[in-house]
KEMAR-734251 format. One record per residue (C-alpha): y, x, z; residue number from 1. Coordinates in steps of 0.001 Angstrom, whole numbers, plus 500000, padded with zeros to 6 digits. Layout:
N
<north: Y east: X up: Z num: NUM>
...
***
This chain:
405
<north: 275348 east: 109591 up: 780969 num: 1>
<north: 274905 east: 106418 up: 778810 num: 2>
<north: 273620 east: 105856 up: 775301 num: 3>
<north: 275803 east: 102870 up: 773650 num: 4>
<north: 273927 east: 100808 up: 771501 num: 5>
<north: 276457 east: 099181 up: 768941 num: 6>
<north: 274797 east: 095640 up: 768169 num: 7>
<north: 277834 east: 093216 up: 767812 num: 8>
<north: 275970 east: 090361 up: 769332 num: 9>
<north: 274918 east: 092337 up: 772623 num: 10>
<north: 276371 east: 095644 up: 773381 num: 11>
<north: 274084 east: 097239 up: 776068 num: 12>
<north: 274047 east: 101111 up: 777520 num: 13>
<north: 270819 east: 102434 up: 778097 num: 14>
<north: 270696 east: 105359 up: 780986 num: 15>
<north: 268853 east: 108603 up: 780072 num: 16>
<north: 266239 east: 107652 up: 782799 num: 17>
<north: 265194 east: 104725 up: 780728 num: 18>
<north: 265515 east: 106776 up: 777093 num: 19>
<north: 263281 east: 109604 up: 777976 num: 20>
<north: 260494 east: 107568 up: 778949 num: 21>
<north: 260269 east: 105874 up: 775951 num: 22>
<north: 261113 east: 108601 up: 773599 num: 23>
<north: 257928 east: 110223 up: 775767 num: 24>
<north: 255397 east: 107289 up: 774959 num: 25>
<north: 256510 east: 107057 up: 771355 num: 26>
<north: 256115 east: 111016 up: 770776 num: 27>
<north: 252498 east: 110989 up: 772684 num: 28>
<north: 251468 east: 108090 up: 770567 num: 29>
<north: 251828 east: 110398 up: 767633 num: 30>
<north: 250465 east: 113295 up: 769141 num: 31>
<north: 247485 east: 111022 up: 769684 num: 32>
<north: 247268 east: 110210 up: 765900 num: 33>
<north: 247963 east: 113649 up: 764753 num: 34>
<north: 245023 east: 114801 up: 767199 num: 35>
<north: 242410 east: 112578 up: 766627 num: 36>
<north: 240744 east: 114356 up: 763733 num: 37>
<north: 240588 east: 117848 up: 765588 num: 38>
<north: 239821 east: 116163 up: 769215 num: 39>
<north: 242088 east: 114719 up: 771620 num: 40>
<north: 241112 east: 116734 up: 774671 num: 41>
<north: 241629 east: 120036 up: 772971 num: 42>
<north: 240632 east: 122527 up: 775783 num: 43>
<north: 241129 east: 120435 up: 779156 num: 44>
<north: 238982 east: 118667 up: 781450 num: 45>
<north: 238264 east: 115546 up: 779670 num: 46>
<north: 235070 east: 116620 up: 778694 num: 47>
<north: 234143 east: 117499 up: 781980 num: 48>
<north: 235586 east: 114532 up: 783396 num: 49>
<north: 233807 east: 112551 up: 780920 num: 50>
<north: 230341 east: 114847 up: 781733 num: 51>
<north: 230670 east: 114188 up: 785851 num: 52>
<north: 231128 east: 109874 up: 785264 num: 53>
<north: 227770 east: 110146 up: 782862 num: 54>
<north: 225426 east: 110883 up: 785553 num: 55>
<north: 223001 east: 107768 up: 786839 num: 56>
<north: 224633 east: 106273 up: 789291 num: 57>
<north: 228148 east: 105953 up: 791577 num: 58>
<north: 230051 east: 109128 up: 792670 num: 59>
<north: 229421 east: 109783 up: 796671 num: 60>
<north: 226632 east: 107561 up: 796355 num: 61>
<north: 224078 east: 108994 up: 793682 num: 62>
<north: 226427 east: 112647 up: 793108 num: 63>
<north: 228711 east: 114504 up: 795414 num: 64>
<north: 232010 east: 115453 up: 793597 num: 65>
<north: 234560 east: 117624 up: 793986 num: 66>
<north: 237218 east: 115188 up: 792943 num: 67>
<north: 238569 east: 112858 up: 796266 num: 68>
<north: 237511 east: 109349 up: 796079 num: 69>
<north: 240811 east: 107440 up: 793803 num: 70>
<north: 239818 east: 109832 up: 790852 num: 71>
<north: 236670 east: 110292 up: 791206 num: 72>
<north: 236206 east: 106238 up: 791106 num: 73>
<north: 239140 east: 105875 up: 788765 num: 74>
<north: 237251 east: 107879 up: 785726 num: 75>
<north: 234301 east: 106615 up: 787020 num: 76>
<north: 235757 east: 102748 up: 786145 num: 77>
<north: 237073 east: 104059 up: 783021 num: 78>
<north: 233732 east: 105382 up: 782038 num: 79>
<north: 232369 east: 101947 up: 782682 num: 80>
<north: 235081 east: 100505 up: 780894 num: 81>
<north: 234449 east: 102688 up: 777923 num: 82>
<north: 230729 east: 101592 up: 777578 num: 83>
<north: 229665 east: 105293 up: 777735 num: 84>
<north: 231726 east: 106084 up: 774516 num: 85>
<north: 233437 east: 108997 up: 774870 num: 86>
<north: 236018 east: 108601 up: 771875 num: 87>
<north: 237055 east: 105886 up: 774354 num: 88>
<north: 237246 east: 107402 up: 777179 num: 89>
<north: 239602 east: 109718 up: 776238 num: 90>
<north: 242142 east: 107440 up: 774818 num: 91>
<north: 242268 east: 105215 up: 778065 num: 92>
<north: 242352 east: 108326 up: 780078 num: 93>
<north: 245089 east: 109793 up: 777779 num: 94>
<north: 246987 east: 106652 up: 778429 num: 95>
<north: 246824 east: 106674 up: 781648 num: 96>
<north: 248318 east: 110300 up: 781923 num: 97>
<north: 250873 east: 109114 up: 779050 num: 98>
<north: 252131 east: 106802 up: 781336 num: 99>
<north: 252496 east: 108480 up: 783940 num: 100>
<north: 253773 east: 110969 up: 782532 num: 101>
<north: 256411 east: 108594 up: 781300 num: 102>
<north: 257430 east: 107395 up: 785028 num: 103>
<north: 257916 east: 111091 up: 786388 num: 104>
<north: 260728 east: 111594 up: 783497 num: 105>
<north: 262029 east: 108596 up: 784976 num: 106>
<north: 261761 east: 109484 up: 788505 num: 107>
<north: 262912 east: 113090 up: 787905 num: 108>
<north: 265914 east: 111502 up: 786282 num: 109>
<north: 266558 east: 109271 up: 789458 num: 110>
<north: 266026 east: 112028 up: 792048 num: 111>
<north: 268236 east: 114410 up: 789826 num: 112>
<north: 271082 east: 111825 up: 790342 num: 113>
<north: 270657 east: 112373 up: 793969 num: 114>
<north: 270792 east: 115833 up: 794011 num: 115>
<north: 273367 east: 116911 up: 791044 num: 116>
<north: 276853 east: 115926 up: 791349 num: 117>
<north: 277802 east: 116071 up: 787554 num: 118>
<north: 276294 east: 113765 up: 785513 num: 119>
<north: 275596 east: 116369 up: 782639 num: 120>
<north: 273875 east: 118141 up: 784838 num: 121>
<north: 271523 east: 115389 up: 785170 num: 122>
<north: 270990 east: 114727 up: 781612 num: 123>
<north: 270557 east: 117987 up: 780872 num: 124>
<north: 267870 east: 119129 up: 783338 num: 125>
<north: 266313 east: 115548 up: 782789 num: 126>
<north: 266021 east: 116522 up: 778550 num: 127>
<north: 264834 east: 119695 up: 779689 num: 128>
<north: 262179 east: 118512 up: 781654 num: 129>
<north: 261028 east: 116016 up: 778720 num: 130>
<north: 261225 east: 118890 up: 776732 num: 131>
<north: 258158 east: 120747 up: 778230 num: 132>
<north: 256026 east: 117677 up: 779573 num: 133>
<north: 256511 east: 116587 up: 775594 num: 134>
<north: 255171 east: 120367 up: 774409 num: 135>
<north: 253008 east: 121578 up: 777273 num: 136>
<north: 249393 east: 121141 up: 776453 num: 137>
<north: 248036 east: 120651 up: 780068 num: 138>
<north: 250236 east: 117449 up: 780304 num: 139>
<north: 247610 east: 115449 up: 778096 num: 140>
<north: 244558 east: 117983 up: 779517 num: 141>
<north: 244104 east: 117137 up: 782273 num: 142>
<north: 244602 east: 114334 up: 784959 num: 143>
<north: 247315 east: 116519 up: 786923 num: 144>
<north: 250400 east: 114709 up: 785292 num: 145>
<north: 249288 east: 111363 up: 787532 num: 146>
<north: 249372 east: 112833 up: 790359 num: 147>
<north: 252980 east: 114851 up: 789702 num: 148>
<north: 254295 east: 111070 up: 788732 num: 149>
<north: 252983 east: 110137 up: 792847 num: 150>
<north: 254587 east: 113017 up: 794555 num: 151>
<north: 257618 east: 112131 up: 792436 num: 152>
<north: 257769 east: 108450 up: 793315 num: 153>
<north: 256834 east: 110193 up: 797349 num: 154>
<north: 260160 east: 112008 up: 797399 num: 155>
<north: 261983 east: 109039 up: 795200 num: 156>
<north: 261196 east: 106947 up: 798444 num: 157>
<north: 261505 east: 109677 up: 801119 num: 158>
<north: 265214 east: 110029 up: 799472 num: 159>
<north: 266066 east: 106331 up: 799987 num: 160>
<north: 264465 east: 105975 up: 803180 num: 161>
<north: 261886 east: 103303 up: 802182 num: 162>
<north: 259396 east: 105020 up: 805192 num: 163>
<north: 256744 east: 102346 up: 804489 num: 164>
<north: 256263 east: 102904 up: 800905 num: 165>
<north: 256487 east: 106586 up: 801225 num: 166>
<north: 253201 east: 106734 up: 803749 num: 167>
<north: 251562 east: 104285 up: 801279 num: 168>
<north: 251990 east: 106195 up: 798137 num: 169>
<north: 251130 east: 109215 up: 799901 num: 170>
<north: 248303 east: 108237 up: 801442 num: 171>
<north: 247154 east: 106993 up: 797725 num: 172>
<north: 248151 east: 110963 up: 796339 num: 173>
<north: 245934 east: 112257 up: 798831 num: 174>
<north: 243045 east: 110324 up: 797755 num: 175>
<north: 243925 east: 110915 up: 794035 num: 176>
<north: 243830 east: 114724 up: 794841 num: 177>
<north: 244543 east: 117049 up: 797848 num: 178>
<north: 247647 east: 118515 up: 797049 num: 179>
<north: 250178 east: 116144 up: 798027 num: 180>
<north: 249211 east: 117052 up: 801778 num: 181>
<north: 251860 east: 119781 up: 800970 num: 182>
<north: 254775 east: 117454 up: 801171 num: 183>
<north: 254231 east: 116488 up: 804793 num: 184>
<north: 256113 east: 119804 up: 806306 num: 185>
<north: 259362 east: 118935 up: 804103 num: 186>
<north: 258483 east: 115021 up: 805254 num: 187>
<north: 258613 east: 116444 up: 809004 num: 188>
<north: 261732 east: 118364 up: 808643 num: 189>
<north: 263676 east: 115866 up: 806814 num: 190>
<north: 262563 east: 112379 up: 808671 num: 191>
<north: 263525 east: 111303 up: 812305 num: 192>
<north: 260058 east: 111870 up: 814065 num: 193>
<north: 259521 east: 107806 up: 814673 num: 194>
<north: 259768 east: 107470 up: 810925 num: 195>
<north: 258056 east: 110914 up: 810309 num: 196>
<north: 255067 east: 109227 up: 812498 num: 197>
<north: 254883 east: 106088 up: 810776 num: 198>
<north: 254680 east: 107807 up: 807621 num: 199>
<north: 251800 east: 109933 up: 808726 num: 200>
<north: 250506 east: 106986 up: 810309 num: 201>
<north: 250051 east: 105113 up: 807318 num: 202>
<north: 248791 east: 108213 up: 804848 num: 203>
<north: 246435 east: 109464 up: 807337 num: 204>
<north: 245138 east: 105861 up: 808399 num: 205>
<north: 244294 east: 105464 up: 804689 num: 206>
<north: 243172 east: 108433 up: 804491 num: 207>
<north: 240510 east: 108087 up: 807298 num: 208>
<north: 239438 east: 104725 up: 806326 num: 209>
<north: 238485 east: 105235 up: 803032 num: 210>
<north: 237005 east: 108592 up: 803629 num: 211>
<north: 235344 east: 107125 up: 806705 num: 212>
<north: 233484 east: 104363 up: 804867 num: 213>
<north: 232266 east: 106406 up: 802220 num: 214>
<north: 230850 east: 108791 up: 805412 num: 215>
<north: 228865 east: 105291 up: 806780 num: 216>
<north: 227014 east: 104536 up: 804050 num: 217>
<north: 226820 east: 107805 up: 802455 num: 218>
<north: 226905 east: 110482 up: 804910 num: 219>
<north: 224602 east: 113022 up: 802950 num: 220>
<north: 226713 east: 113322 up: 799753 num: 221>
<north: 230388 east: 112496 up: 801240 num: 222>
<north: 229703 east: 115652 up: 803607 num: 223>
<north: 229261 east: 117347 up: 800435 num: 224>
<north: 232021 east: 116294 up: 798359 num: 225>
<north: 234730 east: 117495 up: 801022 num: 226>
<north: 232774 east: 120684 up: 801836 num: 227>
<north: 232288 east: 121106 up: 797417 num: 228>
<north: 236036 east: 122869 up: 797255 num: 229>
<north: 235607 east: 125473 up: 799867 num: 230>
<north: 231995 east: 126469 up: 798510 num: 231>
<north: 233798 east: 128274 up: 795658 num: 232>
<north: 234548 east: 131939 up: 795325 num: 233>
<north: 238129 east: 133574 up: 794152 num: 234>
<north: 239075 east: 133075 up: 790345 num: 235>
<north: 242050 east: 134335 up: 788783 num: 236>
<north: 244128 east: 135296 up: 791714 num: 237>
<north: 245411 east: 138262 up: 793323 num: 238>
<north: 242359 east: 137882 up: 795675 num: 239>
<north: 240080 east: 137620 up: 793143 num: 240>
<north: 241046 east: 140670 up: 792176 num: 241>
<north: 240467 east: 142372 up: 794830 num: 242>
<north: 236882 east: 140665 up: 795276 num: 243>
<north: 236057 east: 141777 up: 791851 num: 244>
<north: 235888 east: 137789 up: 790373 num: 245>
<north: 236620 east: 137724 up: 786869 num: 246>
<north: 235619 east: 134564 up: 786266 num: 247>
<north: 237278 east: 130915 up: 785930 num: 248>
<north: 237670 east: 127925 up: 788267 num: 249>
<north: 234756 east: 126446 up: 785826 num: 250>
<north: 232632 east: 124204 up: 788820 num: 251>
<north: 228604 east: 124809 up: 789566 num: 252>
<north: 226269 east: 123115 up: 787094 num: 253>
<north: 226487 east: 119481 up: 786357 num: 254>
<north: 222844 east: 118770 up: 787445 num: 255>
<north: 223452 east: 120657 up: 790826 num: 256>
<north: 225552 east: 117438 up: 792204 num: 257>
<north: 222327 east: 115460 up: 792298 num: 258>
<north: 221951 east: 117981 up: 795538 num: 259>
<north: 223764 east: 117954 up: 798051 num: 260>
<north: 221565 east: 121045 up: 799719 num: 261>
<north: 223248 east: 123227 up: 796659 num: 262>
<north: 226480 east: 123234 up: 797999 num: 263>
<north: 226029 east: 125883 up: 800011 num: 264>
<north: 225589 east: 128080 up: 796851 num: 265>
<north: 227869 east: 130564 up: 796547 num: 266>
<north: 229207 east: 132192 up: 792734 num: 267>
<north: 230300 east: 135164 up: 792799 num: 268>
<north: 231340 east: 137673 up: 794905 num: 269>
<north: 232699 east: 136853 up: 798530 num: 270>
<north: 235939 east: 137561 up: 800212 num: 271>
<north: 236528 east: 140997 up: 801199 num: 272>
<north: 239476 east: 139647 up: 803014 num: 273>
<north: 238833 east: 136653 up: 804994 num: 274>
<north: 240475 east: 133378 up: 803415 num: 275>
<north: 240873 east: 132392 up: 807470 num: 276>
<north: 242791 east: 135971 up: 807945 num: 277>
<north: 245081 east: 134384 up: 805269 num: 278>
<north: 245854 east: 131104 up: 805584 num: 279>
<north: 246660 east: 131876 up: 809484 num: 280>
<north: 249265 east: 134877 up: 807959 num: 281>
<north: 250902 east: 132409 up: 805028 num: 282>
<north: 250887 east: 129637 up: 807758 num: 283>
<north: 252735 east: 131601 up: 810536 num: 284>
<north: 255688 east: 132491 up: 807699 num: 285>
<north: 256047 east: 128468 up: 806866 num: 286>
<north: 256098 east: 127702 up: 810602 num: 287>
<north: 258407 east: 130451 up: 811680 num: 288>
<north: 260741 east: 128912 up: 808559 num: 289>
<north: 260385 east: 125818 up: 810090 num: 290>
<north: 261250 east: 126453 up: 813459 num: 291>
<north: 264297 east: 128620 up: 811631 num: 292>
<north: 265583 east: 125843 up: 809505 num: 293>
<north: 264590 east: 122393 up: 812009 num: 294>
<north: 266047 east: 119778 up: 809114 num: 295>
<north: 266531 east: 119250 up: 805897 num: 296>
<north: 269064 east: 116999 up: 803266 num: 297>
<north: 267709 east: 115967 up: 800311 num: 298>
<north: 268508 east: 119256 up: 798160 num: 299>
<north: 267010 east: 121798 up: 800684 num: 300>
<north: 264165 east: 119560 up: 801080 num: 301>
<north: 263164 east: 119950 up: 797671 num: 302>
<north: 263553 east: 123458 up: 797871 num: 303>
<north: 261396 east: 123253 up: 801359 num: 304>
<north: 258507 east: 121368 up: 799323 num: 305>
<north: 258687 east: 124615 up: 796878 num: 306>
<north: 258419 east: 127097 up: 799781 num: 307>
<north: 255213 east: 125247 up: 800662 num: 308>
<north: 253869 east: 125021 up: 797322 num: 309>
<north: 254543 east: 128762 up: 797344 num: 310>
<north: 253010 east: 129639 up: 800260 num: 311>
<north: 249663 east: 127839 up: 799270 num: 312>
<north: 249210 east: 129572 up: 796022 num: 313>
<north: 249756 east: 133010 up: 797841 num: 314>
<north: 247071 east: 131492 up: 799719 num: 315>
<north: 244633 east: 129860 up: 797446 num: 316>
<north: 241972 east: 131884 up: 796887 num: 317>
<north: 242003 east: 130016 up: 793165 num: 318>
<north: 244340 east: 129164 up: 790513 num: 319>
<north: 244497 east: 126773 up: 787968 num: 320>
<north: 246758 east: 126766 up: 785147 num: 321>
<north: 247524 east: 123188 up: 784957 num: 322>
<north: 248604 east: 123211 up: 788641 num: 323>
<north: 252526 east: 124849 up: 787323 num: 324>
<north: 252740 east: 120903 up: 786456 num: 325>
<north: 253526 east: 120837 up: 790272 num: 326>
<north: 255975 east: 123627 up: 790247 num: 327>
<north: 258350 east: 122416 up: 787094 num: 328>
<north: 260126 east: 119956 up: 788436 num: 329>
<north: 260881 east: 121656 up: 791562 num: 330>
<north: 262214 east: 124440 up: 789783 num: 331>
<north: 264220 east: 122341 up: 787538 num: 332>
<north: 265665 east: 120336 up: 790249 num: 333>
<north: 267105 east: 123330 up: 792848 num: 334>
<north: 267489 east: 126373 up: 790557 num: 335>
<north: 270971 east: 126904 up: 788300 num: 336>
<north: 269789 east: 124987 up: 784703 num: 337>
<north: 269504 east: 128460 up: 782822 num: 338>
<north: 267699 east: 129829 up: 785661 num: 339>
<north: 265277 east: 127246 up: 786019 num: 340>
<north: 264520 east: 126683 up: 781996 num: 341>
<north: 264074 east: 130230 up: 781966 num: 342>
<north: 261398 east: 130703 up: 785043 num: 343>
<north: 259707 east: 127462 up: 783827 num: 344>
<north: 259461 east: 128763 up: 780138 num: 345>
<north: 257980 east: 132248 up: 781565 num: 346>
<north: 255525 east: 130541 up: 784068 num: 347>
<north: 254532 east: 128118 up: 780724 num: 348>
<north: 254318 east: 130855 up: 778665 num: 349>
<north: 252480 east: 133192 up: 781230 num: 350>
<north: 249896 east: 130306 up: 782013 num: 351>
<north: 248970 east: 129553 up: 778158 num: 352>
<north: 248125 east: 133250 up: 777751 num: 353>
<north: 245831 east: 132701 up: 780549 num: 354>
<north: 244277 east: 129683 up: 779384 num: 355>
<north: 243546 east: 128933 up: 776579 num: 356>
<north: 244704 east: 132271 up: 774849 num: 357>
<north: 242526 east: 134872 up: 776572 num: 358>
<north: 240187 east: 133217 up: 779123 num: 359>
<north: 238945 east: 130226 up: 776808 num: 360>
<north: 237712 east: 133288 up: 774499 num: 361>
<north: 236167 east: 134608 up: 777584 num: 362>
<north: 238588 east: 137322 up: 777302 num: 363>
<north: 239112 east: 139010 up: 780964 num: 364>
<north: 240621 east: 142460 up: 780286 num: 365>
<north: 244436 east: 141892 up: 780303 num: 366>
<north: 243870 east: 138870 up: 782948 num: 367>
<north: 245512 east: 141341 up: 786220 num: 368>
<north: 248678 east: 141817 up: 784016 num: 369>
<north: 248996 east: 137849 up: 783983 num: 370>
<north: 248420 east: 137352 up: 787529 num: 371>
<north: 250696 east: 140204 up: 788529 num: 372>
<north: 253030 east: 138610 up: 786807 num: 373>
<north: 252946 east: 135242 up: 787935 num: 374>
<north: 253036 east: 136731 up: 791381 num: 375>
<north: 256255 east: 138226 up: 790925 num: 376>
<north: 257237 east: 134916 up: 789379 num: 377>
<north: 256207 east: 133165 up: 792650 num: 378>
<north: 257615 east: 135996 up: 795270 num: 379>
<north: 260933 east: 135092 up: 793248 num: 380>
<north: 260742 east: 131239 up: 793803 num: 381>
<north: 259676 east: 132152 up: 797477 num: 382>
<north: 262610 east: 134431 up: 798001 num: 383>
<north: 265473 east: 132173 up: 796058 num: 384>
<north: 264229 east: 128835 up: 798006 num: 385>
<north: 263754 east: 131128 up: 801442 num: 386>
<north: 267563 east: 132855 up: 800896 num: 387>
<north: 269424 east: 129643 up: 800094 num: 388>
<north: 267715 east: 127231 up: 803164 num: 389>
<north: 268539 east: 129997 up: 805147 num: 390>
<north: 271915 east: 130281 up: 803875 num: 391>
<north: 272652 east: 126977 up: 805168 num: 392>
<north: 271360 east: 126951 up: 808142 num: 393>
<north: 273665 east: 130107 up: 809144 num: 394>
<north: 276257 east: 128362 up: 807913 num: 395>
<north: 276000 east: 125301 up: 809896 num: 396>
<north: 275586 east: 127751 up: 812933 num: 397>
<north: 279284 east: 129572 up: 812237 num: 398>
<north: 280688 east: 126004 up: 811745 num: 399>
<north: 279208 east: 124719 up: 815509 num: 400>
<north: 280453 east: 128172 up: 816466 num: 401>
<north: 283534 east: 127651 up: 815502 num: 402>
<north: 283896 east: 124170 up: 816380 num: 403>
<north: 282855 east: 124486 up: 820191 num: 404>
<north: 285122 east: 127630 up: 820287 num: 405>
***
């Protein structure tokens, strides 16, 4: 769908890829005045963020981090940038998440023209998904909406077959943040394995390289930056649950990065079921689904990429709300619109109670009913993305079938 704009001297139509973006930077620049007097960063991570770049010296180098290396020198730079000031700080960061906020409307819109067939669909599930990165609190919180806006321009590419640009940008989302390692099972599936390789070749080269250098003239605290994520205990998941962790995904004290010996601290209580036990159970189910399914188009592999999301936080021994940032435009894209505005609102709705509502009060008593629920939320996802990939596949089986007979 096209907006006409009615100048006489230059009529020109402007796509709803290119109005959402900028009706998204024009309604974040007023959030940003309206919030300045009460504090930009509300109850996020930019005071964290803002706490980690203020110790002496150069992350890896002086401090171990739990961020990977692009973010953890990106706030870093901005910190320097910023002269120490956090007022600063916080607007440059809340740019930067503006803006990219701003490009995964756009991509969102583009990918949605790939996959819907109507164009009303595609305006409508593109609005929608303005409509809660414009309202949702953890989209100007934390840094999570930059890394959404990489995976987004990953799949853009991986949909129009530009193989180079697709291991480059995911190499970079890897070293922004771990989680876009979850796209390369869909990336297998859908890509011929030459151009599968080369993509891997690329992310994983970077990857390596980077990591690598930071290991030669850092070994001490690099060791303990990638070993600083499985240090930590079970928060608000079914398994912590059943450890007995009420607590949040809060990190260990600011002054312990100085030491690298510290990360071998443990908070809380420890697994009572092995997180080896279940990573090896939740990765058997996504192979066996991959040997079952073999190859993906471009809807189902969206709908793979959820399965794998899925499967990790069924996994993850943590949970963060922020991370349904990841889900939403998954959902959005594969489920029926009503269907997917009304699992997104729950998931939105289900997280907020979480945090801020009840756990930024330190309230813990009503937090099982919130992760039951978002479990059932997620077994749903699981079983609508598992029942129509397998769907297809059976039916492409009775139409060889039928074809050789």
């Amino acid at each position: 769908m096209k907006f006409s704009n009615s100048s006489i001297l230059k009529p020109k139509n402007i796509s709803t890829a290119e109005i959402l973006p900028i009706f998204f930077l024009a309604g974040r620049l007023l959030f940003y005045l309206a919030l300045l007097p009460t504090d930009l960063h509300g109850m996020g991570d930019f005071p964290n963020y803002f706490s980690v770049t203020s110790l002496q010296g150069l992350p890896f180098f002086n401090y171990w981090t739990e961020y990977p290396p692009l973010f953890a020198f990106l706030i870093e730079v901005i910190h320097i940038i910023s002269q120490g000031n956090q007022f600063l700080f916080d607007f440059y960061l809340y740019i930067l998440i503006t803006i990219s906020g701003a490009i995964s409307i756009w991509l969102f819109s583009k990918i949605a023209s790939h996959l819907l067939t109507n164009p009303n669909d595609v305006v409508f599930t593109s609005f929608i998904y303005f409509g809660f990165l414009a309202f949702i609190s953890y989209s100007w919180w934390y840094f999570e909406l930059v890394v959404v806006s990489i995976i987004l321009i990953t799949i853009h590419l991986l949909m129009i077959k530009k193989e180079k640009s697709v291991g480059l940008w995911l190499g970079i989302g890897i070293l922004a943040k771990w989680f876009p390692l979850l796209l390369f099972p869909a990336i297998f599936l859908f890509s011929e394995k030459k151009k599968f390789l080369k993509i891997t070749l690329i992310a994983v080269g970077m990857v390596v390289f980077v990591w690598g250098c930071l290991y030669i003239f850092s070994p001490e605290l690099t060791l303990a930056s990638l070993k600083s994520q499985s240090s930590r205990n079970s928060w608000e998941t079914i398994w912590a649950l059943i450890d007995g962790n009420m607590v949040t995904g809060a990190f260990i004290p600011l002054e312990n990065r100085l030491n690298p010996s510290l990360i071998n601290q443990h908070y809380g209580n420890s697994a009572k079921i092995p997180v080896w036990l279940t990573f090896v159970f939740f990765s058997g189910v996504g192979i066996f689904l991959m040997k079952k399914i073999k190859n993906l188009n471009k809807k189902n592999m969206i709908s793979f990429i959820g399965i794998t999301w899925i499967l990790f936080f069924l996994w993850s021994p943590g949970w963060s709300p922020q991370w349904i940032l990841y889900l939403i435009p998954l959902i959005l894209l594969t489920l029926p619109i009503h269907k997917g505005f009304l699992i997104v609102f729950l998931l939105s709705s289900i997280s907020l109670l979480e945090w801020p509502v009840l756990l930024g009060r330190h309230i813990f008593q009503g937090l099982w009913i919130l992760i039951l629920f978002r479990l059932l939320i997620f077994i749903f996802l699981f079983t609508f993305w598992t029942g129509g990939l397998l769907k297809t596949v059976n039916a492409l089986l009775r139409q060889t079938t039928n074809f050789e007979k």
